[in-house]
N, C-alpha and C positions, 0 to 999 in steps of 0.2 A: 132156848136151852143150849147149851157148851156142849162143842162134841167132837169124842172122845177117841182118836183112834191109834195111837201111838203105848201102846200098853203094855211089851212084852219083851223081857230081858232081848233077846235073840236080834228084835227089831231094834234095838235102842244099841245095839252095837252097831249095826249097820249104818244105823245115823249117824253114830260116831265115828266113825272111818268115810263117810262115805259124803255127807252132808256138807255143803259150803260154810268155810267161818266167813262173818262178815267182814266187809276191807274196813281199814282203819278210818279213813273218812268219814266213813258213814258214825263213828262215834262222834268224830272230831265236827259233824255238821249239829249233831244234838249237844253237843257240849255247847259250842257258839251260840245256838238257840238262845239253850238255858242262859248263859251270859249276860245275853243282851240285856236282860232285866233284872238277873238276879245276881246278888253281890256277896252273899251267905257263904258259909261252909258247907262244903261238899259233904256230908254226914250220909244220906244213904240213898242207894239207886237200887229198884226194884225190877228187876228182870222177869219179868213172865211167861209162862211156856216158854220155858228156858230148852227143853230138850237136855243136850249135855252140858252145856254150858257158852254154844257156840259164839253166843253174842255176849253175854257174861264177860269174855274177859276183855274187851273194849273197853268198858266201863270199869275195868278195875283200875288203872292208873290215876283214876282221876276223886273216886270215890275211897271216904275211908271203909266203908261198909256195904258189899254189891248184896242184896237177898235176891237168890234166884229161885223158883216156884216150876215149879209142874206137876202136871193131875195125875201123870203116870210113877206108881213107885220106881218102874225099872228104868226110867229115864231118870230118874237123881240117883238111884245105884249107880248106874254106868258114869256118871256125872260122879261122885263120891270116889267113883278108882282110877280119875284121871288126873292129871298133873295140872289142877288150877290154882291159881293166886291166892294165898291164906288167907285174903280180905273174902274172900266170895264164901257165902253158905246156900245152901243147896238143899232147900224144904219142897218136902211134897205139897204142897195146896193147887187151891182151883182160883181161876183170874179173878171168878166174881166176889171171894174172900180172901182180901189180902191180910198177912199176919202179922200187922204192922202198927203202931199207934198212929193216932188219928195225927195228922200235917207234919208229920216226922219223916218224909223223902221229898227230895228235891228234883229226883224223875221217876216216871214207872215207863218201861220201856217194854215194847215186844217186837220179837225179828219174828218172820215168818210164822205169824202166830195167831194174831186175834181173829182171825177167820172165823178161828174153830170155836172160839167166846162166844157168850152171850153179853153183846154189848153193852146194854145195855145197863146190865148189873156193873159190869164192868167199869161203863165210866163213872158209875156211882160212888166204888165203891177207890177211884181216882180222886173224884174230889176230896173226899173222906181224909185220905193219907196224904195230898198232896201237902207241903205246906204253900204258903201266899209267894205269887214269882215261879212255883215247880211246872213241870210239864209232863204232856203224856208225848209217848214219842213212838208212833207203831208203823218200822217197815216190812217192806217184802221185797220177792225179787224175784223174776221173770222166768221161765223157762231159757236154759241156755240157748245161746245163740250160735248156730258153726260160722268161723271165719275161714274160708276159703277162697281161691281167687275164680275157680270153675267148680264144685261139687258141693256146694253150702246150698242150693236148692235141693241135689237129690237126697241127701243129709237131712233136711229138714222132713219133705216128703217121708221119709222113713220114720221121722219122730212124732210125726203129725198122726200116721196110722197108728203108732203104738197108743196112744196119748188119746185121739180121739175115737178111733174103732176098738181098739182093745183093750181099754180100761177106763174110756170115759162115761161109760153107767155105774162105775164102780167106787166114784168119788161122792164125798160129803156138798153137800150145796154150797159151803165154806169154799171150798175150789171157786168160785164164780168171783167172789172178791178176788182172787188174786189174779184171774183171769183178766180182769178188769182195773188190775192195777189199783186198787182199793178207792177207786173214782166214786162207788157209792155210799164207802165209809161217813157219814156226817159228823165231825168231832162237833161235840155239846159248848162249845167253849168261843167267847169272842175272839180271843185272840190265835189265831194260827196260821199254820203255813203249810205250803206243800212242795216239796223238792225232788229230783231224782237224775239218776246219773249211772252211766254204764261203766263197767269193771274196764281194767284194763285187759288185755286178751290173755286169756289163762290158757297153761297147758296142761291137757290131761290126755290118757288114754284110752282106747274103747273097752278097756276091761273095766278101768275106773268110771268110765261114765256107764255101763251099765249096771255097775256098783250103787249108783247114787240111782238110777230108776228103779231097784229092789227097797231104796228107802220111802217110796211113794207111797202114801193111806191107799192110794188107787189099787197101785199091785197087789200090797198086801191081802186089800179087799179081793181082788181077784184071784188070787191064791187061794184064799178062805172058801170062796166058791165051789172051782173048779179044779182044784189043788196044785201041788206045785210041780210036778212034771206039767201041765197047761201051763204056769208061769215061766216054766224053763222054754217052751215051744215059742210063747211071745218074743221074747228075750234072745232068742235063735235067729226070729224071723226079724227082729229089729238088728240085731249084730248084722246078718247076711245081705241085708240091704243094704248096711253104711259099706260094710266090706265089697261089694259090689261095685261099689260108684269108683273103687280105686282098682289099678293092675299091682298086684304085686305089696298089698299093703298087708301088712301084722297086725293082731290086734294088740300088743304092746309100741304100737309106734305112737306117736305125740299126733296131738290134734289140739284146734285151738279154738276155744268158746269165748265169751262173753255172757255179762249179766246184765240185766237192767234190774237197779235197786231204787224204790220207791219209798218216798217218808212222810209221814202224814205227822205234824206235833201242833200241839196248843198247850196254849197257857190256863192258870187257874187264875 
């Protein structure tokens, strides 16, 4: 069973402000894929669990046609009033019914996504649409990583309590795939490959990274619980800890992460 937890205007802004786009590469390694076999027109690429459209517009340069999908209406709202490429549309549907005719896309793609699928239906419902040569192409990407040259241990130590004592009863069992870097994903398909590759070191801030752990199904979940003065106390106690490891640091000053992004594609 697909599960469900990204559902509510409020939260789907936070995603959208708050959530990583993917780096260009990572399109640019599903494009090559696709290539290698297939010689066709680029006619249309199906993005799934699109959220706002984060990985959406990767695939727009290349695609005459991107269709992106999500089960949540308020995630293609917020998707609908943001500045994307006229080629991309933005329907509500679920992974395991694509609304597409039968071998008329040439990829179906998901970024941090099929976790929460039922595979199962899912790849079924892949072969269906894919045409002959298309590909599924489903990555994700890591927990950031601090780059430091001295406090990227106490850093982590603070992320690890947030993440594992404070909100790790609070996740879908779909979190285990990505914990695992989608190692026990099985694609149904002879032909495929598995790739991955870490970001360049990005900067953000500690306001903006606890920005992006308010977009976690974990917190939200715990929010729901124990409400959100509790979620503002995690949030406190995760800020006061990075803030800790430095003398004299702001929480608007720069800090610098990494990703590790994982690709799992096969062919039909």
């Amino acid at each position: 069973m697909a599960q469900r937890y990204f559902e509510g205007v409020a939260h789907a802004n936070l995603y959208a402000k708050f959530r990583p786009s993917p780096p260009q590469n990572l399109g640019n390694e599903i494009i090559g894929y696709l290539k290698k076999k297939y010689t066709g027109d680029l006619n249309l690429c199906l993005d799934v669990g699109c959220g706002n459209g984060q990985s959406s517009n990767i695939f727009s340069p290349y695609f005459q046609k991107v269709i992106a999908t999500d089960a949540s209406p308020a995630q293609v709202e917020v998707a609908n009033s943001m500045n994307h490429p006229t080629n991309i549309t933005f329907v509500v549907g679920v992974a395991e019914q694509l609304p597409v005719k039968d071998g008329s896309a040439q990829i179906v793609t998901a970024s941090q996504a099929c976790h929460w699928f039922d595979l199962a239906s899912f790849f079924k419902e892949t072969k269906r649409v894919l045409c002959p040569g298309g590909i599924v192409a489903l990555s994700g990407y890591t927990f950031p990583k601090f780059l430091h040259p001295t406090k990227a241990d106490d850093l982590e130590k603070a992320f690890d309590l947030l993440y594992h004592k404070r909100t790790g009863s609070f996740w879908g069992k779909g979190r285990e795939l990505v914990d695992n870097e989608y190692s026990d994903i099985a694609l149904p398909f002879k032909d495929f490959t598995r790739e991955e590759f870490w970001t360049d070191p990005i900067t953000t801030t500690m306001s903006e990274f606890v920005g992006y752990i308010t977009t976690w199904s974990g917190f939200q979940n715990y929010c729901k619980v124990h409400g959100l003065k509790a979620g503002e106390e995690i949030l406190e106690e995760f800020t006061s800890s990075c803030l800790k490891a430095f003398e004299n640091y702001e929480e608007n000053a720069q800090l610098l992460i990494t990703r590790k992004y994982f690709l799992l594609m096969g062919r039909v």
